[in-house]
C-alpha positions in Angstrom: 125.5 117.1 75.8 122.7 114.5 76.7 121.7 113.6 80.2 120.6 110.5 81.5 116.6 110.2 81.8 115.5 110.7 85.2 113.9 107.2 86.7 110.3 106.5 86.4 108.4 105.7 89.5 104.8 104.5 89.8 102.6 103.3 92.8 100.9 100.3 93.5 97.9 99.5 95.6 95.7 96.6 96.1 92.6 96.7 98.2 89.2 95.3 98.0 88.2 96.0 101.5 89.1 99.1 103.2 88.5 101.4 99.5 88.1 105.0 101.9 91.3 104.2 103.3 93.1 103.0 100.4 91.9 106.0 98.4 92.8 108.7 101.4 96.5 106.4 101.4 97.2 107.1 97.7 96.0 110.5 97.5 98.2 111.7 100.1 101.2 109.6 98.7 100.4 111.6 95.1 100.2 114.7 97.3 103.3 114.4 99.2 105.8 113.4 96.2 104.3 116.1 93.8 105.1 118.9 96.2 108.9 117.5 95.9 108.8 117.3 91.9 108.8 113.5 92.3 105.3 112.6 90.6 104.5 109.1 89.9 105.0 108.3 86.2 102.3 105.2 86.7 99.5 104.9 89.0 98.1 101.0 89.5 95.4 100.4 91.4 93.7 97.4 91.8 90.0 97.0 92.6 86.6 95.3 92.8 85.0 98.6 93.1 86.7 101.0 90.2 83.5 103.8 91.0 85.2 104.0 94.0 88.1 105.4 92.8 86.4 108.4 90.6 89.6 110.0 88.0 91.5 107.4 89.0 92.7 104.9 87.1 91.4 101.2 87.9 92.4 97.7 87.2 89.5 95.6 88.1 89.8 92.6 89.8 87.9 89.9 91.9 86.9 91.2 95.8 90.3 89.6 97.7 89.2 86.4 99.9 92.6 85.5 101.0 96.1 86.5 102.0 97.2 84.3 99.5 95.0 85.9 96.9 96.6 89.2 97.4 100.4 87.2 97.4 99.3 86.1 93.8 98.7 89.4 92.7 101.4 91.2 93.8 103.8 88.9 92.5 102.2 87.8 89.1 99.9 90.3 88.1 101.9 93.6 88.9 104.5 92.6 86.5 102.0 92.5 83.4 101.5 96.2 84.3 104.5 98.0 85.5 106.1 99.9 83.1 108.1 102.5 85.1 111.2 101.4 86.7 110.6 101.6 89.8 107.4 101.0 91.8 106.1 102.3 95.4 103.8 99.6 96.7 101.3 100.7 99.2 98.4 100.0 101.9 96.1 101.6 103.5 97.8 100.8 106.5 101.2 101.9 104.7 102.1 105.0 102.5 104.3 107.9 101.6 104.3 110.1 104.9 107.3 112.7 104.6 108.3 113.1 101.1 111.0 115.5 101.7 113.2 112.5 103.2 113.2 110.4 99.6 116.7 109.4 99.1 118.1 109.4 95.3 120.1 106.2 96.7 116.6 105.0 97.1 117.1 104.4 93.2 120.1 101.8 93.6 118.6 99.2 95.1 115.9 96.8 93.7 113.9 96.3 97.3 113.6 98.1 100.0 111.0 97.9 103.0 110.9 98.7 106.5 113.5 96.4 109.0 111.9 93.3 110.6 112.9 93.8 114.6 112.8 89.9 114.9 115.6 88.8 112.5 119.6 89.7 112.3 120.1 88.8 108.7 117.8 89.3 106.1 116.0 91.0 108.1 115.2 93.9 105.1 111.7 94.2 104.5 108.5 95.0 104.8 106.5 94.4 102.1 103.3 96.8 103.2 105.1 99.8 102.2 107.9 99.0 100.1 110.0 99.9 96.9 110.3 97.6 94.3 112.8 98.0 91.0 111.1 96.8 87.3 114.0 94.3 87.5 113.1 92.7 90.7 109.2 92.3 90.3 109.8 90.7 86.8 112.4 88.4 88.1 109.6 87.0 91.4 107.0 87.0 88.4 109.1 84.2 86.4 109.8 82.2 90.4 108.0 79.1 91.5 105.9 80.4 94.2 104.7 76.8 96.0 102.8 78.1 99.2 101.1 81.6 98.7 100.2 81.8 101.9 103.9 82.2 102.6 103.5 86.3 103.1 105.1 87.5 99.6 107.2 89.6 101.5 109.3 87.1 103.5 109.4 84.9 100.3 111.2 87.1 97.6 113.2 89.2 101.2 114.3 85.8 103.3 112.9 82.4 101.1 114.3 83.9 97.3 116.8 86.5 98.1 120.0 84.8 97.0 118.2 83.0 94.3 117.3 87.2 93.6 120.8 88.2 94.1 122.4 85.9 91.8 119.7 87.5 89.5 121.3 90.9 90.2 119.0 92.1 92.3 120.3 94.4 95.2 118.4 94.5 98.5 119.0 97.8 100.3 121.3 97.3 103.7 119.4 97.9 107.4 120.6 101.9 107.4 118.7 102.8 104.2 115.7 100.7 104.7 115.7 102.4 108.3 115.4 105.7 106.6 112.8 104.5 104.2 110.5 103.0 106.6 109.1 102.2 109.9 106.9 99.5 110.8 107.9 98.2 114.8 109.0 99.4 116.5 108.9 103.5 116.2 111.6 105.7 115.7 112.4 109.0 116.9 113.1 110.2 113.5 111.3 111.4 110.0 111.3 108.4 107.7 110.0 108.7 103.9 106.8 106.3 104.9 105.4 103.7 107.8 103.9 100.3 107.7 101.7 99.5 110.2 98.2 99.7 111.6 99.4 100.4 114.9 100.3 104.3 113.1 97.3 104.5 112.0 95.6 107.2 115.0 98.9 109.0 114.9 99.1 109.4 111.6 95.4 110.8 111.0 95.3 112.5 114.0 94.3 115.5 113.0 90.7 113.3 112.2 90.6 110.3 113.9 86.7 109.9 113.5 87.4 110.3 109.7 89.7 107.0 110.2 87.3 105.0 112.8 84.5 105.7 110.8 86.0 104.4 107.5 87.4 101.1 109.3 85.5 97.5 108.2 84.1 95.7 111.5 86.8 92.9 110.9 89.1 95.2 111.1 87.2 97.0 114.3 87.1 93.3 116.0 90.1 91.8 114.8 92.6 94.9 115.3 90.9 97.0 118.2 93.8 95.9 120.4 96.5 97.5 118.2 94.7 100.5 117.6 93.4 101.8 121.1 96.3 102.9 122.3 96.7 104.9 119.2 93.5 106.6 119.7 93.6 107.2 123.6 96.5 109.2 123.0 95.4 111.3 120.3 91.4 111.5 121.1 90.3 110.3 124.1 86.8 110.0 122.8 87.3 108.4 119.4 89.2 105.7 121.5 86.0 105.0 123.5 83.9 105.4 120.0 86.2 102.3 119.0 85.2 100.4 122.7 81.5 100.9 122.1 81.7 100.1 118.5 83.6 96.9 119.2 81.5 95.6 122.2 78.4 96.0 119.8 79.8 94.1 117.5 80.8 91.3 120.3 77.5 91.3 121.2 75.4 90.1 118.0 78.6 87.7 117.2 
């Protein structure tokens, strides 16, 4: 007696800006899903620095200039690529962080990303850390996409869902997506990954320099205010590290 293959999933990340962080963020998501016997069948990572990312498998492309840049890619380009059936799209700000709470009914739906707090329908997902079937990221491939700097995720979860549904695509409901993910606001339970940059000093607390060290200065001067609170609570000192590096920066601006 045959039995049915076991579904292929790959991971997917795009950075041309924070490459530390977006290595450290896929490493750990490898890590975490081989010690549960789920290895990714596909790893695509895309890059305008492939020595960065030494045994790893790169897919060059131009440094990112735009939002709407990286909208394009994720919804044209990772469709050329994708040849598992299912894809884990990731961030640096966004990746695998308990692996023991995958869900096989992960595997029936088509999307699935963390709840949006400030919508009551559609409201399912976040596209920072998010799982994407084969089916669905060939069907936003063949869409008319008219204003990429319409965030990608909010097009194919709230503009194109029921033009996606009539396609068969199935978005997972509020209770699963809750389980996958968490972007805002927290939860007082294990989910199978976050979204968020606000997680960030939590997440590496065990070395929070590692992660100050490795942030860009847009980041440092554009996000400080989401990420001190982080870093007060977990290290006091890397939180005023952050305030010295930012008020240096304000000062030659």
């Amino acid at each position: 007696m045959s039995t049915a293959a076991k579904p292929s999933i790959a991971v997917a990340i795009v950075d041309t800006d924070l490459h530390v962080l977006a290595r450290q963020a896929l490493l750990h998501s490898m890590r975490q899903m081989e010690l549960q016997g789920l290895p990714f069948s596909q790893v695509l990572i895309y890059s305008d620095k492939p020595e960065l990312w030494p045994g790893l498998p790169v897919i060059p492309v131009p440094t990112l200039r735009s939002i709407a840049e990286y909208n394009l890619l994720i919804t044209r380009e990772l469709a050329k690529h994708l040849s598992a059936d299912h894809v884990l799209v990731i961030q640096y700000d966004g990746f695998v962080l308990n692996a023991d709470q995958f869900s096989p009914h992960f595997l029936h739906y088509d999307y699935i990303g963390a709840p949006w707090p400030n919508y009551e329908v559609n409201e399912v997902g976040n596209g920072g850390f998010s799982w994407r079937s084969r089916r669905l990221v060939h069907a936003v491939a063949q869409l008319d996409y008219p204003d990429p700097t319409e965030a990608e995720d909010l097009y194919i979860c709230r503009t194109m869902r029921e033009t996606l549904e009539r396609a068969g695509c199935r978005f997972a409901p509020k209770a699963i997506a809750s389980h996958f993910s968490v972007e805002f606001p927290a939860v007082p339970y294990p989910t199978f990954g976050f979204h968020g940059i606000f997680h960030l000093p939590t997440v590496y607390r065990e070395m929070p320099d590692f992660l100050l060290d490795h942030l860009s200065d847009r980041i440092v001067k554009t996000r400080s205010g989401f990420l001190l609170p982080g870093f007060q609570s977990v290290s006091p000192a890397t939180a005023e590290k952050l305030q010295q590096r930012l008020a240096a920066l304000n000062a030659v601006s």
